[in-house]
C-alpha positions, 0 to 999 in steps of 0.5 A, a space after each residue: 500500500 502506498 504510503 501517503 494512502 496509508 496515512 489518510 487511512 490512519 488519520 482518517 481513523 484517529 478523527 473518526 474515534 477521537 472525541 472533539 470538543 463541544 466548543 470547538 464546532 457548532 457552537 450557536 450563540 443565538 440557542 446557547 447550546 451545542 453538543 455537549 455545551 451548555 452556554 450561560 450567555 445567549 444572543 438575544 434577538 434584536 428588539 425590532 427588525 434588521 431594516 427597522 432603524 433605516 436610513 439611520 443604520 442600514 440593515 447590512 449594519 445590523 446584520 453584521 453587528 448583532 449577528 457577527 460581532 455581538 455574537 462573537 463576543 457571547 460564544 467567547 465569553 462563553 468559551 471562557 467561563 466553561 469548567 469554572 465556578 462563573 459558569 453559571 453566572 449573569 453578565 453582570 456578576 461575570 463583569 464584575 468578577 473578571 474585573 476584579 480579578 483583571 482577567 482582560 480576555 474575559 472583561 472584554 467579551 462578557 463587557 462587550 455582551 452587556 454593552 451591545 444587549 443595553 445599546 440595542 434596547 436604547 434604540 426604537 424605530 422613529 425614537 429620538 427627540 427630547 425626553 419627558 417625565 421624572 427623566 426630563 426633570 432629572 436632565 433639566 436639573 443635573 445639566 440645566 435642560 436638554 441641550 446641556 446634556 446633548 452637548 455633553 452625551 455627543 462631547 462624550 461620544 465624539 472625543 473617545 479615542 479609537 472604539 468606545 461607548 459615551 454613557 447617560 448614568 445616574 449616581 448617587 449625586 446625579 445624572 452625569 454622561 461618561 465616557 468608556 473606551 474599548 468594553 469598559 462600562 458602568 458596571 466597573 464602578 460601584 455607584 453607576 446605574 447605566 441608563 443609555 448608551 452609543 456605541 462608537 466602534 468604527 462597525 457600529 457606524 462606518 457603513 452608513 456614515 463613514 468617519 462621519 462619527 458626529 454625524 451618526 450620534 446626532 442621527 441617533 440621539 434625534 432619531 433612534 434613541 428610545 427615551 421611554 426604555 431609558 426613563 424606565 430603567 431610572 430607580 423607583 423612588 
């Protein structure tokens, strides 16, 4: 028998019998299982179309987004956490612990699964404009009114260098707008609430605005933005 036949035959019996690791293949992020692994995070379905929030961002925009990048992060995060006590735990409480710990490689995975499932839940179709309620106030006496706080939420978002988020928080002296680079979010310190976020990662905008960075957080925050989620996200007195 020939020898290279002799090999395929061989390694082809070494793969047939071999066990494979479940995270190594078919894992699905959006099911949150595959054969053998059961997975703590799971991609939600967006909260609207993929079309839904056009023209602002295109359909091609969130395909890619939710269903390549967010998605990658979960099947990570996942892949980090399998066999460990954290297997089981929230995003949150993985957040927090990698955090701590100064586990980058998790930090930024399970970081980047909270920031995208609450940037998702910021936006609506035909949302945007200015908010009202308890939220209205708050704004008008921690910014001085609406403008006061757009001028520092698109400030926060422009000014970030490289990939980042700009963030509306409530702490215990107010509201106040702050800006994150790469996963970091408010769950890196103790007294934050997150309330809203824009994510400024060149993919969450550069086809349908380029580098016209600017541009897309005015087309967010005058058309997307879903004040009602926001305000609904404040502490009940």
């Amino acid at each position: 028998m020939p020898m290279s036949l002799l090999l395929l035959l061989t390694c082809s019996t070494v793969l047939a019998f071999s066990p494979i690791r479940a995270n190594s293949i078919f894992v699905s992020a959006r099911t949150g299982e595959s054969a053998g692994l059961k997975m703590a995070l799971k991609l939600e379905d967006l909260p609207y179309g993929y079309n839904a929030l056009e023209p602002h961002i295109g359909e091609k925009t969130l395909r890619i987004h939710h269903g390549k990048h967010h998605a990658r992060y979960v099947t990570v995060a996942n892949e980090l956490v399998q066999g460990t006590d954290m297997e089981g735990d929230d995003v949150v409480t993985l957040i927090k612990k990698a955090h701590r710990a100064q586990n980058t490689a998790l930090f930024n995975n399970a970081g980047q699964v909270f920031n995208h499932d609450f940037y998702w839940k910021s936006m609506k179709p035909n949302g945007g404009g200015r908010p009202t309620g308890r939220l209205a106030e708050l704004i008008e006496r921690d910014f001085g009114g609406y403008d006061g706080f757009r001028a520092a939420f698109v400030k926060a978002a422009t000014t970030a260098f490289g990939s980042g988020w700009a963030w509306l928080v409530l702490t215990p002296q107010g509201l106040r707008v702050t800006q994150t680079i790469g996963a970091g979010n408010p769950h890196m310190e103790a007294d934050q609430v997150p309330l809203l976020t824009v994510d400024v990662w060149e993919h969450a905008y550069y086809l349908d605005f380029q580098n016209l960075r600017p541009t897309y957080v005015d087309a967010f925050l005058d058309h997307l933005v879903d004040w009602d989620a926001v305000a609904a996200r404040l502490p009940h007195d």
